[in-house]
N, C-alpha and C positions, 0 to 999 in steps of 0.2 A: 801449636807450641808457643807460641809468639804473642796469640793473644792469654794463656796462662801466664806468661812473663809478665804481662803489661797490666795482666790482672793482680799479680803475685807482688809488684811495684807497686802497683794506687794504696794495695791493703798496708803495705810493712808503711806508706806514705801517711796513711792516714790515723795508724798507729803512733809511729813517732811524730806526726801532730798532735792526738794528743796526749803524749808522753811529757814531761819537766813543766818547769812554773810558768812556762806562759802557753799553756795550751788546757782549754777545756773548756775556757770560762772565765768567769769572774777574778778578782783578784786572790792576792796571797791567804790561805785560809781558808779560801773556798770549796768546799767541800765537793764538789760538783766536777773539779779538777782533775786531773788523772797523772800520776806520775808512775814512771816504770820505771825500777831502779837494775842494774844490771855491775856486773864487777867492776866495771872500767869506775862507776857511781864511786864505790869504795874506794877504790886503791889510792886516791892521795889524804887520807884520813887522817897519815900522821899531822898533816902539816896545815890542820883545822885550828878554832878554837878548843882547847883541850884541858880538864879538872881534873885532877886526884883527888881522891874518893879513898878511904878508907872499909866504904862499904856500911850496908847495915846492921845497926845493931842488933849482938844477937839475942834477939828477945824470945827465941825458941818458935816465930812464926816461919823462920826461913828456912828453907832446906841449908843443908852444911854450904854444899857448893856456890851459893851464891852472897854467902860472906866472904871478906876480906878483898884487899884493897885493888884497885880496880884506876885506869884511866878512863875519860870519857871523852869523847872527842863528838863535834856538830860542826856540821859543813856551813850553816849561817845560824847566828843566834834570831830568833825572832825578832820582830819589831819591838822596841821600850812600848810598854802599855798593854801588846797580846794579851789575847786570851787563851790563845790555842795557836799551835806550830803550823806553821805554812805550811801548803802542800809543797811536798820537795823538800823538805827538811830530812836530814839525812844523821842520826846519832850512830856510832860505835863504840863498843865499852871492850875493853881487854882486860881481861879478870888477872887478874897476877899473881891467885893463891891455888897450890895444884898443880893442873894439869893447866895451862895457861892455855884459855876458852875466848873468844872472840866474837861479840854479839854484834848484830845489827837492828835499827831500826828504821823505817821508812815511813814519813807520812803521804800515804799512798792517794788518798783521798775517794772520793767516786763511790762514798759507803762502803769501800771494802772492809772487811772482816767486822758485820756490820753486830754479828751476836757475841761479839766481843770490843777491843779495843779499838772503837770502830775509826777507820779509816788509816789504819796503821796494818803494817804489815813486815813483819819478823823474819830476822834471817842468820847463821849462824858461818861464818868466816874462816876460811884458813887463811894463811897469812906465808909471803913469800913465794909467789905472789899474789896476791890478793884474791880471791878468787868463791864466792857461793855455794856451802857446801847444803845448805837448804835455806826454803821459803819460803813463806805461808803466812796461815795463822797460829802457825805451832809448829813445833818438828815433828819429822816423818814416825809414824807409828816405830813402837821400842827405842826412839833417841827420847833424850831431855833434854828440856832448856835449862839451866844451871842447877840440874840435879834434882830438880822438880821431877817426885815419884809420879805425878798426873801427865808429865810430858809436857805441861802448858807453858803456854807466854800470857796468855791472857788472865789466869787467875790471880796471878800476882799482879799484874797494871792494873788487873780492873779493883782492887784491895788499897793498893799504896798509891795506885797515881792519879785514882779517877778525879782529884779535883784541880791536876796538874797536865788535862790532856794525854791522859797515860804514861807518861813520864814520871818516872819511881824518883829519881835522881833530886836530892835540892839542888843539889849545884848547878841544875837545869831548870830551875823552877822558875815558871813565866812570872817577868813583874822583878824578876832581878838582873833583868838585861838592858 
């Protein structure tokens, strides 16, 4: 018993090693890095850097749900000059038209979600208190990510953000921070 404890210790040790921006490797950016985001990550979101967004136009590429006005919030804006978001970069967007929807994103790094928005990884929020209602590379089979008939996160990042590190949003656009 005692040595599964001490076993069950070094793994969760060696995990949150390397878990957040200083653990895995090279510096901010570095893909090779590992970050695991968890609710406690979210819950002070409000009190980020944060944009109003009126959302995308609707040019008839978007599903309904993911139009109209929206806050966005990021736990650190990148460095002036990035090219791509640190690993540990943490976005939340709260959709404000509807059913008010609560997105997350995580730049996860370590090649995850590597056939998609690679190194990022999706997650959708309740709120009050804050808490991971899924997370992945997509939501859970029969959910959608803001009403997207395909289910996906990654169809649309990989369409509007791919020359912005998967980040759909200008008001997050690298190079304006």
């Amino acid at each position: 018993m005692a040595l599964r404890l001490s076993m069950a210790i070094a793994a969760a040790a060696g995990v949150l090693g390397a878990c957040g921006s200083g653990g895995g490797g090279g510096g901010p950016g570095d893909a090779s890095q590992n970050f695991l985001a968890f609710s406690s990550t979210f819950a002070p979101f409000r009190t980020w850097t944060s944009f109003h967004s009126d959302g995308p136009t609707d040019d008839g590429t978007f599903p309904p749900d993911v139009l109209g006005p929206r806050t966005q919030y990021i736990n650190t804006p990148p460095p002036h000059g990035a090219t791509e978001f640190p690993v540990g970069t943490v976005i939340v967007e709260s959709r404000e038209s509807g059913t008010m929807k609560i997105f997350g994103a995580v730049k996860r790094g370590g090649g995850f979600n590597a056939g998609g928005a690679t190194n990022w990884e999706w997650f959708e929020l309740s709120d009050a208190p804050v808490t991971i209602v899924w997370r992945g590379v997509g939501p859970p089979l029969g959910d959608t990510y803001g009403g997207d008939p395909n289910g996906g996160c990654n169809s649309c990042h990989l369409r509007c953000g791919a020359g912005n590190d998967y980040v759909c949003s200008p008001r997050l656009a690298l190079g304006s921070f």
